[in-house]
KEKE-3310 file (N, C-alpha, C; in steps of 0.2 Angstrom, whole numbers, plus 5000, padded with zeros to 4 digits):
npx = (5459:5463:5476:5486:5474:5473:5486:5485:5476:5481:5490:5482:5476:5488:5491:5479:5468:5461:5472:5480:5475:5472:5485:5490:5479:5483:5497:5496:5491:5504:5510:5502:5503:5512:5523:5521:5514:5502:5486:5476:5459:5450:5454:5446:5437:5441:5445:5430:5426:5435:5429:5415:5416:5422:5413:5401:5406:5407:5394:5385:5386:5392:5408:5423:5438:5449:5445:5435:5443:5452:5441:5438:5452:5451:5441:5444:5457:5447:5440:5450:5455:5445:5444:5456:5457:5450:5456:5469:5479:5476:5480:5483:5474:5462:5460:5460:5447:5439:5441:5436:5423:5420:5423:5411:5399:5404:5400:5384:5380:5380:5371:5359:5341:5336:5345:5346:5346:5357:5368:5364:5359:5358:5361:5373:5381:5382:5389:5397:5410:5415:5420:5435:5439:5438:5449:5457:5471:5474:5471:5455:5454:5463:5473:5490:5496:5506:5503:5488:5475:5468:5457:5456:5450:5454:5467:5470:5466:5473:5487:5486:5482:5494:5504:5500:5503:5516:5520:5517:5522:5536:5533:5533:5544:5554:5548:5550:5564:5567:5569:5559:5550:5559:5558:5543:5547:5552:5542:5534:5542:5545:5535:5536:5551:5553:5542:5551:5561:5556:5547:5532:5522:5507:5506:5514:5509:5494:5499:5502:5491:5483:5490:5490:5478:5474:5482:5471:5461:5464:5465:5451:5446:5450:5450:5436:5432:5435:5425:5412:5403:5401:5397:5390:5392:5401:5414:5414:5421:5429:5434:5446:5451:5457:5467:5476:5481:5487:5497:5503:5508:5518:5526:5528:5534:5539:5542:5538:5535:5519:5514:5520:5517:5499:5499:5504:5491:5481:5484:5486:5472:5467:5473:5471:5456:5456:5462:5456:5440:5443:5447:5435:5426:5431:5431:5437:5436:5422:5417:5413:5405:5406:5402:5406:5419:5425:5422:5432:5444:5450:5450:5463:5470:5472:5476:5491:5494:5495:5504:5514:5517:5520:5535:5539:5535:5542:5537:5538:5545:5549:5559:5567:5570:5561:5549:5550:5540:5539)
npy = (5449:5466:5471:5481:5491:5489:5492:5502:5509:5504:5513:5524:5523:5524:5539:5546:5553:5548:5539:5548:5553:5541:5541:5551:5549:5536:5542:5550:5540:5531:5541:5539:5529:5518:5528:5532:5523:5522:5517:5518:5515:5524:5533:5535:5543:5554:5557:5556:5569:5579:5579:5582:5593:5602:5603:5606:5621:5628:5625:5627:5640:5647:5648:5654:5645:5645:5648:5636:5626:5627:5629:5613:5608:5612:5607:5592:5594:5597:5584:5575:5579:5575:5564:5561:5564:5557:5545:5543:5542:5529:5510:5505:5500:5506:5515:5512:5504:5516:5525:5517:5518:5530:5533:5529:5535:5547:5545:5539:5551:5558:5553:5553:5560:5572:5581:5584:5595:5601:5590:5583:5571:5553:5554:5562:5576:5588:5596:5605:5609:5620:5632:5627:5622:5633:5640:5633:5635:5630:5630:5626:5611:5597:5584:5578:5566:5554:5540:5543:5554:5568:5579:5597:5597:5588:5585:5597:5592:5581:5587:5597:5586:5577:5587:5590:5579:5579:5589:5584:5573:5579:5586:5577:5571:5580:5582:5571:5568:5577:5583:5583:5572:5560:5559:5555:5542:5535:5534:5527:5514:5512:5518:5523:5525:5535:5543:5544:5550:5564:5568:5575:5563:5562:5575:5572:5564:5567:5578:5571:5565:5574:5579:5568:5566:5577:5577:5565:5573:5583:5574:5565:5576:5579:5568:5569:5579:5576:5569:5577:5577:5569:5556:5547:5533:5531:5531:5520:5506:5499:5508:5511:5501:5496:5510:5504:5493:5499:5507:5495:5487:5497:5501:5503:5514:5523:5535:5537:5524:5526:5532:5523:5509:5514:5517:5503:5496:5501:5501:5487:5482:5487:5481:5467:5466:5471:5461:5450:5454:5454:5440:5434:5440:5435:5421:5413:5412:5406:5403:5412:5428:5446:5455:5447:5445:5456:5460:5446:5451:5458:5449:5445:5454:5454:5439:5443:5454:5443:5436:5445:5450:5440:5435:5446:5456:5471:5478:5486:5497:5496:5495:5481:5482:5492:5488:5483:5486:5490)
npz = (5338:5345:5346:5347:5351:5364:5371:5366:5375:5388:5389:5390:5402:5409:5411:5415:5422:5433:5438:5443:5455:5460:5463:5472:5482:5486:5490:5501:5510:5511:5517:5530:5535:5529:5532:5546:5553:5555:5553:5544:5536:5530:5518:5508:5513:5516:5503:5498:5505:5502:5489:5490:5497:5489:5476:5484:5490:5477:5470:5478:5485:5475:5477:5471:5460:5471:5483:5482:5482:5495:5504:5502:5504:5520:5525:5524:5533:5547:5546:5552:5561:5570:5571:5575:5586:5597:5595:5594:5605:5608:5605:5587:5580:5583:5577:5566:5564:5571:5556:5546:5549:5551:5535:5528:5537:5533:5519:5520:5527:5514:5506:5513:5510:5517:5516:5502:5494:5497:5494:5485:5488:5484:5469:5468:5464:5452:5436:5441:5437:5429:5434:5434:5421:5414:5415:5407:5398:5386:5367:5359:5351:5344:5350:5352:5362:5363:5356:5359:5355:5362:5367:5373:5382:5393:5388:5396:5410:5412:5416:5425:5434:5435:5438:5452:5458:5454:5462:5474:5478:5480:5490:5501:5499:5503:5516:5522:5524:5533:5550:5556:5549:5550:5565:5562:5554:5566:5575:5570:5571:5585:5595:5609:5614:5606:5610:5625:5620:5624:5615:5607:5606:5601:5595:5584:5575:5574:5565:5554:5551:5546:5535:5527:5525:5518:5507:5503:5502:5488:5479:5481:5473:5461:5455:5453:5445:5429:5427:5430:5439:5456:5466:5480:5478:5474:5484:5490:5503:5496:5489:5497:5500:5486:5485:5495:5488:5477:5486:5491:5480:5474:5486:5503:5512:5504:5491:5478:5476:5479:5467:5456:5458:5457:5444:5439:5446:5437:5424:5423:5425:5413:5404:5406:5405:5392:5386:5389:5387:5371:5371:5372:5363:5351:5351:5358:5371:5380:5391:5398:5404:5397:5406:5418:5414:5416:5430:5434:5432:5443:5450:5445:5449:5461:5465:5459:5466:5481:5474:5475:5487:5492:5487:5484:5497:5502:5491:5474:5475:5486:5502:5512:5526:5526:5533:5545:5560:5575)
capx = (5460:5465:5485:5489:5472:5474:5492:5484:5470:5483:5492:5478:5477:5495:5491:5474:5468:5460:5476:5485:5471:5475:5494:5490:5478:5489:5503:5493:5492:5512:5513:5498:5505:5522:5530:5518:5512:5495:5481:5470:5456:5444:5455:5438:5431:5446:5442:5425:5425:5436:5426:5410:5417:5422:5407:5396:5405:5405:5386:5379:5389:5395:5416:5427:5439:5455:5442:5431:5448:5453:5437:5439:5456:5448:5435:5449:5457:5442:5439:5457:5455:5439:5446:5463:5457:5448:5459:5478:5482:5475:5482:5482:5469:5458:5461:5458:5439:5437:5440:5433:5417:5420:5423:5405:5397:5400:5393:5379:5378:5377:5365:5355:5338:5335:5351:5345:5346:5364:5372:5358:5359:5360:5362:5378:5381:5386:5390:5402:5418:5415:5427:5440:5440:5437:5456:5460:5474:5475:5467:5451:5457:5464:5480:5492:5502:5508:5498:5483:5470:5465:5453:5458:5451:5457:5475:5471:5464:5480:5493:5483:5482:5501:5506:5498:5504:5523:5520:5517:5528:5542:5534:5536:5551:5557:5546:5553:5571:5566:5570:5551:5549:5563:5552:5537:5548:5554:5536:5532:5546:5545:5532:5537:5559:5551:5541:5558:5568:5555:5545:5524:5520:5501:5506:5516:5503:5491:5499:5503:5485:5480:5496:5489:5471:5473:5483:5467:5456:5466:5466:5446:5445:5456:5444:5429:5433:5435:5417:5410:5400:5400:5392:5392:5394:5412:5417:5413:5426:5433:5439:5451:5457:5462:5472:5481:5485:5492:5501:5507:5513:5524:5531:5524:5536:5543:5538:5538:5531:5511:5513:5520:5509:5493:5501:5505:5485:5476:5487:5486:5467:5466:5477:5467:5450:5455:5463:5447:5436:5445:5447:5428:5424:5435:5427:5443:5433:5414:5415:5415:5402:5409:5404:5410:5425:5426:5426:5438:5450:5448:5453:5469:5475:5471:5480:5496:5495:5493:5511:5519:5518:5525:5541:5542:5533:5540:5535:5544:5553:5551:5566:5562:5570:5557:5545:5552:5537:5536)
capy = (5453:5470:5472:5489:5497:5485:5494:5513:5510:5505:5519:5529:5522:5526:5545:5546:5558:5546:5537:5552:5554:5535:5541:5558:5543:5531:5544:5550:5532:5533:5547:5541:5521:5520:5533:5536:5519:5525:5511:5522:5512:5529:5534:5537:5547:5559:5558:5562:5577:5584:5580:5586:5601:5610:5606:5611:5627:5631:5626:5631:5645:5649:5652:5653:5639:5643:5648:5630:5621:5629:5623:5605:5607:5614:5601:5586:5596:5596:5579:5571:5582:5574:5557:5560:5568:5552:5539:5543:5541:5520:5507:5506:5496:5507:5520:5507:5505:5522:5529:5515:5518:5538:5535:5526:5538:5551:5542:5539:5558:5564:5550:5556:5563:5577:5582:5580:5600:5603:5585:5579:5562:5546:5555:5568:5582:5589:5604:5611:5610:5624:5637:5622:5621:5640:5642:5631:5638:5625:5631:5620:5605:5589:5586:5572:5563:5548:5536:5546:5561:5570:5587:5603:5597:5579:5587:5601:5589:5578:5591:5598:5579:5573:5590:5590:5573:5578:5593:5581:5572:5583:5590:5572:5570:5584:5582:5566:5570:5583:5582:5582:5566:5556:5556:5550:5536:5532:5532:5521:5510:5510:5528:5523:5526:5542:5547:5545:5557:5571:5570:5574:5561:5564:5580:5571:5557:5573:5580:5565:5561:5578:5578:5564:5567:5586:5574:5561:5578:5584:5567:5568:5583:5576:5562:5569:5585:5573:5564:5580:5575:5568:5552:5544:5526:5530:5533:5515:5504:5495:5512:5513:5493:5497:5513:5502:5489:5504:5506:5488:5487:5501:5502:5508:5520:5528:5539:5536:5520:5524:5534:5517:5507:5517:5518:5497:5493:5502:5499:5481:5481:5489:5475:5463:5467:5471:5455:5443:5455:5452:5432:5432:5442:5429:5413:5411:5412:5406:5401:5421:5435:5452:5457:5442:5448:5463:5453:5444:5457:5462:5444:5443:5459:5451:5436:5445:5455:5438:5435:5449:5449:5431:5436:5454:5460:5475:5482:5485:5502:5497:5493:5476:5484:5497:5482:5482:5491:5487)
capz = (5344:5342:5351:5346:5352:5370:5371:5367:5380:5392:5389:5390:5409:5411:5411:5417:5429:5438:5440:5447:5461:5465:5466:5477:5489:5489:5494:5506:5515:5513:5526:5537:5536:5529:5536:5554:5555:5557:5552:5542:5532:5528:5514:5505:5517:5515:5496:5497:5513:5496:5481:5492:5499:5482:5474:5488:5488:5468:5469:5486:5488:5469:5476:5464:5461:5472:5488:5484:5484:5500:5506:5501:5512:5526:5529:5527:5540:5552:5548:5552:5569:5573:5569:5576:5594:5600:5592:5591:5609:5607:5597:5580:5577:5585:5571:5559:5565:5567:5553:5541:5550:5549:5530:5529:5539:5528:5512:5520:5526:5507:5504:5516:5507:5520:5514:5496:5492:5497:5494:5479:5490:5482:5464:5471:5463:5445:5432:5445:5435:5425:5435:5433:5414:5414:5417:5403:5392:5377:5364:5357:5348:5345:5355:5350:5366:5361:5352:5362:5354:5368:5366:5376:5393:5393:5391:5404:5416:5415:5414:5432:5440:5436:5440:5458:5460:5457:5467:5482:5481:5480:5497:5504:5501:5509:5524:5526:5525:5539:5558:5556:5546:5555:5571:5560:5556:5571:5579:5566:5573:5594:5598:5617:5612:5603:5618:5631:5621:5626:5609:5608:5600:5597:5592:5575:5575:5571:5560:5550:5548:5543:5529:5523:5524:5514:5500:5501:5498:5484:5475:5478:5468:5455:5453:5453:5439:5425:5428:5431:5445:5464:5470:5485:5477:5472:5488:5496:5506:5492:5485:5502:5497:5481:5485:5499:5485:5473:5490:5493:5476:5474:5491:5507:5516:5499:5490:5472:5476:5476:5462:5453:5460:5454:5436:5438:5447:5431:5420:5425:5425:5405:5400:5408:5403:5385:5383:5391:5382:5364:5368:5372:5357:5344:5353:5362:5379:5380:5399:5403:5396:5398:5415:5422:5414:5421:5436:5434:5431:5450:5452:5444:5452:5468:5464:5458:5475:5483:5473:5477:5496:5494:5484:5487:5502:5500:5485:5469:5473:5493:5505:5516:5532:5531:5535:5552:5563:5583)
cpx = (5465:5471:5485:5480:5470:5477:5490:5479:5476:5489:5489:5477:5482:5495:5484:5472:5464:5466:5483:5481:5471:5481:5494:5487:5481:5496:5503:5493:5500:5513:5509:5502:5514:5526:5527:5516:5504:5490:5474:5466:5449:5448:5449:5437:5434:5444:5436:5424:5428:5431:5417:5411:5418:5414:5401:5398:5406:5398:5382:5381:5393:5403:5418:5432:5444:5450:5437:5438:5450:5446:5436:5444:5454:5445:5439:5453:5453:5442:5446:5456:5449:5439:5451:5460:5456:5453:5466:5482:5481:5478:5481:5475:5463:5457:5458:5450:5436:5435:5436:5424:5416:5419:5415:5400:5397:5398:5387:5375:5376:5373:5360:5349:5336:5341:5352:5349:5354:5369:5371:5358:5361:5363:5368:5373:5385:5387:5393:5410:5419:5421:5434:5443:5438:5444:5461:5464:5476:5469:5460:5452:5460:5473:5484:5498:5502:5505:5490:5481:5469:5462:5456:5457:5452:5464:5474:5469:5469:5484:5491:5486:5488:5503:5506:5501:5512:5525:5520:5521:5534:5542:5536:5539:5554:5555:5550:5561:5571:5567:5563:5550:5554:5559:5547:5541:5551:5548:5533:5535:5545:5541:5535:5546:5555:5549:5545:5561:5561:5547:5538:5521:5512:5501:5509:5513:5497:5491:5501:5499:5481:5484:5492:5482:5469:5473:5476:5461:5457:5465:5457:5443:5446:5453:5438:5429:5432:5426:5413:5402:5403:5395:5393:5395:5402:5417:5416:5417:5431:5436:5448:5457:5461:5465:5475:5483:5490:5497:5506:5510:5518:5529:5528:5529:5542:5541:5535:5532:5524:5510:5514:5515:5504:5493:5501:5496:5481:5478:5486:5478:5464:5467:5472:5461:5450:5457:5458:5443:5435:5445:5441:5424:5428:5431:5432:5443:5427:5412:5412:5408:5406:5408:5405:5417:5429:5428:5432:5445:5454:5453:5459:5472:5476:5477:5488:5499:5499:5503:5517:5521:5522:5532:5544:5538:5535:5537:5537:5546:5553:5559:5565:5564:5567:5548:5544:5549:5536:5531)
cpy = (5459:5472:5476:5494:5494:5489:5500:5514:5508:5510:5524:5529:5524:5533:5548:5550:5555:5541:5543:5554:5547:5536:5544:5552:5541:5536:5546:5545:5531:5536:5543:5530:5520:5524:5533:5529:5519:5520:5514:5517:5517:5533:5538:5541:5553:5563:5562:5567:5580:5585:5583:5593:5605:5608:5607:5619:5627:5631:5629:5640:5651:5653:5650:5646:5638:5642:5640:5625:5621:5627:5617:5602:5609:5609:5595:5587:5594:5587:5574:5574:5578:5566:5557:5560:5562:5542:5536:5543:5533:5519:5509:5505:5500:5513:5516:5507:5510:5526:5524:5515:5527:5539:5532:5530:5544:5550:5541:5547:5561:5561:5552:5561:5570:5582:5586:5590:5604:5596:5581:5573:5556:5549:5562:5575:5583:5596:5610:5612:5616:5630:5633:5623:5628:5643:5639:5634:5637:5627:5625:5617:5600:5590:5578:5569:5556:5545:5541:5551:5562:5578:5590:5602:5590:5581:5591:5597:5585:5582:5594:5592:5578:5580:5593:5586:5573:5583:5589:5577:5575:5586:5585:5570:5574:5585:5575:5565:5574:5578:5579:5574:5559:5553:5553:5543:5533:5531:5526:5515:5507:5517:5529:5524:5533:5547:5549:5549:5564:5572:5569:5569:5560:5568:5577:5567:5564:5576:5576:5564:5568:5581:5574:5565:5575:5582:5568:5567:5579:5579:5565:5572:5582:5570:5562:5576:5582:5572:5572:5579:5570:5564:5550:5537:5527:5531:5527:5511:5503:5501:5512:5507:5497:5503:5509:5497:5493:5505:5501:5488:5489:5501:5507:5514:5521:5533:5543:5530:5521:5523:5525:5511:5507:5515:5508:5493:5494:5500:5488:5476:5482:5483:5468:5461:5468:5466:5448:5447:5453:5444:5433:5436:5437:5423:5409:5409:5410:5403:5407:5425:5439:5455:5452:5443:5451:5463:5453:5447:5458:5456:5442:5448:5457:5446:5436:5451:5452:5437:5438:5449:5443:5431:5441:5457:5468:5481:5482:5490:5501:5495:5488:5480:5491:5495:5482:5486:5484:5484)
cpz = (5342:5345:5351:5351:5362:5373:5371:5375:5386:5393:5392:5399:5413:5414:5413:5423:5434:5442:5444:5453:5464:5469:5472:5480:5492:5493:5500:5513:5517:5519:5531:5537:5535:5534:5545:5556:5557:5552:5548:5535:5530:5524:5509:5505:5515:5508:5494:5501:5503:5490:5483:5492:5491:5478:5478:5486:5483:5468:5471:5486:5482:5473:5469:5465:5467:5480:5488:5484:5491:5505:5508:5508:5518:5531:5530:5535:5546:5551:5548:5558:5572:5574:5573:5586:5599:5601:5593:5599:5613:5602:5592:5577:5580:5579:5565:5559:5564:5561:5546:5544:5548:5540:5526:5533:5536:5521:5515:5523:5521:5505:5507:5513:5513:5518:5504:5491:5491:5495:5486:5481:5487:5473:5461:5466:5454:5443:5438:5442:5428:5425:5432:5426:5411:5413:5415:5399:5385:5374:5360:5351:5349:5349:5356:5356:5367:5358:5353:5359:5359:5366:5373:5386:5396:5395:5395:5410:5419:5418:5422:5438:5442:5439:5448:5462:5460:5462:5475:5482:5481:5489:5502:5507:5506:5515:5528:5528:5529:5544:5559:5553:5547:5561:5569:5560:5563:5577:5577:5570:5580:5595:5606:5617:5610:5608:5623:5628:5622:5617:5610:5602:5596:5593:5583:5574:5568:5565:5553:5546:5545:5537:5524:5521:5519:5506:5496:5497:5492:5478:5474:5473:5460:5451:5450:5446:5433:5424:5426:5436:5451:5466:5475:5484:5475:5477:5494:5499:5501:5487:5488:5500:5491:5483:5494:5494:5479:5479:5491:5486:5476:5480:5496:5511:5509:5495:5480:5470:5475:5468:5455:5453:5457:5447:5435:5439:5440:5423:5416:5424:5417:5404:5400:5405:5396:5383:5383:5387:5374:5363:5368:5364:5349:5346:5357:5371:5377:5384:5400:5398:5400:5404:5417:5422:5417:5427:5439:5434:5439:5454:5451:5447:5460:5469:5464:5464:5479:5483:5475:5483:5498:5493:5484:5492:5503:5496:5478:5469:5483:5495:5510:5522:5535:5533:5544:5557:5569:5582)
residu = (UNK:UNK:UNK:UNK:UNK:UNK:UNK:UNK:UNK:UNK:UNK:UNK:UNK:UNK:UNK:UNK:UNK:UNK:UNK:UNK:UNK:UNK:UNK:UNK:UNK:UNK:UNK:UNK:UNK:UNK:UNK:UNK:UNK:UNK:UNK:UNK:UNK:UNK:UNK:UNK:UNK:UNK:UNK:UNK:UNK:UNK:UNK:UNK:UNK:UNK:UNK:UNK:UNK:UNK:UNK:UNK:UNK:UNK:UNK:UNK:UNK:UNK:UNK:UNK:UNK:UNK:UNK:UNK:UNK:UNK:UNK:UNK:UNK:UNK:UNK:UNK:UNK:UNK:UNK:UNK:UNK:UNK:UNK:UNK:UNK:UNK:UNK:UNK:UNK:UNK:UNK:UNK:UNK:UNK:UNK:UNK:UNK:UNK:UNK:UNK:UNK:UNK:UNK:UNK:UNK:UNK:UNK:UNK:UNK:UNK:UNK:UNK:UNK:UNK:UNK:UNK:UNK:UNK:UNK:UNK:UNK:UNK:UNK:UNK:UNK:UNK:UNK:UNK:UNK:UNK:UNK:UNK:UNK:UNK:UNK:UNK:UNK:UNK:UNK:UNK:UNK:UNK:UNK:UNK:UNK:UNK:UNK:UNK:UNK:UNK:UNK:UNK:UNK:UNK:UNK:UNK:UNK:UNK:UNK:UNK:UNK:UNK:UNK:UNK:UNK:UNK:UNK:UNK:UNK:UNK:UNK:UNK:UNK:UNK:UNK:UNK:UNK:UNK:UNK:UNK:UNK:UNK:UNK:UNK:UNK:UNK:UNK:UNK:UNK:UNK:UNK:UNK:UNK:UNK:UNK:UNK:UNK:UNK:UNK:UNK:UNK:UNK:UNK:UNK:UNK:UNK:UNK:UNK:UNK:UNK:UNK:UNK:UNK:UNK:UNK:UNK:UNK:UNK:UNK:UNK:UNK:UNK:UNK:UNK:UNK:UNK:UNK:UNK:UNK:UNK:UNK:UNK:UNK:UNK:UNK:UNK:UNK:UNK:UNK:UNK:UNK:UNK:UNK:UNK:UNK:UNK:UNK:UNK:UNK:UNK:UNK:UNK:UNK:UNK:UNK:UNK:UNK:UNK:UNK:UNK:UNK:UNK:UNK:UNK:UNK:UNK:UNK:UNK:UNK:UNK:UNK:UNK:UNK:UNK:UNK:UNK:UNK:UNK:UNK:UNK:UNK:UNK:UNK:UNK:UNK:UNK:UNK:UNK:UNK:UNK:UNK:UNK:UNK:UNK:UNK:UNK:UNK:UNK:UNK:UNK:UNK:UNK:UNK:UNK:UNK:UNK:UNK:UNK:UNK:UNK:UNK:UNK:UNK:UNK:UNK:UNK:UNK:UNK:UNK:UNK:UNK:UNK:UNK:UNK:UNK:UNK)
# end
């Protein structure tokens, strides 16, 4: 069993630009759960409205990259108002329904074969990250960060991902230490004490979910540039679970915590699956073949979830008195 390339490969998950698009998600969640209290299970949807919208416009409409980004946000936008207008004035759990049927509602839109011309249906979309990697300024070559080789647009694709993702959180935090993000928490906590002192509380309900829902676009985007393509299958429930367990690990109303989290779920899952891999490859396993494995993985992360809720509830950078929701 091979230790040291177990170790790179988890490495290599540590800085991955699909794991700074779970972070930006999952931070996402943070604002729309953690800090608003808001019940959102269409994290996805969020994801995909972004990873559609910019390569629609690059493809359909050839923009360039700042105008197909600004698209991407545009649409999360739209659909966090179309989600929020009917929903944010009922319980929670009515948000919760909604938007996991909103995030399912739109995968089956881009599936959609009528569709087939602007969406590509069931087989998305590709060859749109050209502008992206157009605006690369590492020269072509090999690129030595830590144990890792990485060619030109491996490092620019990080160096972009983690870059956006400390970007957001910095805006976070600061929104959170605002007048502004005090009253989230405190809606989180009693909205009817919020509502007596005079405060609109749809109105920061709103804007909560459309905060959050820009950062789930962004993290779409961020996901989908690497692949170089957009399918529907990547966007199915169990994307939303796993970014609320990068949530639930790190800590749900902080703001370091997704981030952590994201970096501990893939990290968590490399380790895993290279070590069942390596026992089954020695003869150390011969209950398991390697998709079974694979599996498995899914199940121990579960597990230690399972443990954590039990021991830490809130997290490991959470605070347990910000557990304490009406």
């Amino acid at each position: 069993m091979d230790f040291g390339n177990i170790l790179v490969n988890a490495f290599g998950e540590l800085i991955s630009p699909t794991t700074a698009a779970y972070a930006l998600a999952a931070l996402g969640l943070a604002v729309h759960f953690g800090y608003s209290g808001l019940l959102n299970f269409g994290q996805a949807g969020f994801m995909a409205v972004g990873a559609y919208g910019y390569a629609i416009a690059t493809l359909t409409f050839d923009a360039p990259l700042p105008l197909a980004v600004l698209v991407a946000i545009l649409a999360s936008v739209l659909f966090a108002i179309l989600l929020g207008i009917p929903t944010l004035r009922l319980r929670a759990d009515y948000l919760a329904i909604v938007t996991i049927a909103a995030a399912e509602i739109i995968r089956y839109i881009v599936t959609t074969n009528g569709l087939t011309d602007i969406t590509g249906s069931a087989n998305g979309l590709a060859a749109f990250e050209g502008g992206f990697f157009g605006l690369n300024p590492f020269p072509v070559g090999t690129y030595d960060v830590g144990p890792l080789a990485l060619n030109e647009r491996d490092l620019w694709i990080r160096v972009v991902g983690w870059t956006v993702v400390i970007l957001a959180c910095l805006t976070v935090w600061l929104l959170m230490r605002s007048p502004w993000g005090r009253v989230l928490k405190g809606i989180r906590e009693d909205e009817n004490a919020v509502r007596s002192l005079g405060k609109n509380v749809y109105a920061y309900k709103m804007q909560a979910l459309v905060i959050g829902g820009i950062l789930g676009s962004l993290a779409g985007i961020i996901f989908t540039l690497p692949r170089g393509a957009v399918q529907p299958a990547n966007y199915a429930t169990e994307l939303t679970f796993f970014l609320y367990t990068c949530l639930l690990l790190g800590g749900m109303a902080t703001v370091l915590g997704p981030v952590i989290g994201a970096m501990i779920f893939w990290v968590v899952l490399s380790l895993t699956q290279g070590l069942l891999y390596g026992a089954i490859e020695i003869g150390a396993i011969t209950f398991l073949s390697n998709a079974q494995a694979g599996q498995l993985r899914y199940i121990l992360v579960g597990v230690a979830l399972m443990l954590l809720m039990v021991f830490r509830p809130q997290g490991v950078l959470g605070n347990k008195k910000e557990l304490a929701f009406a």
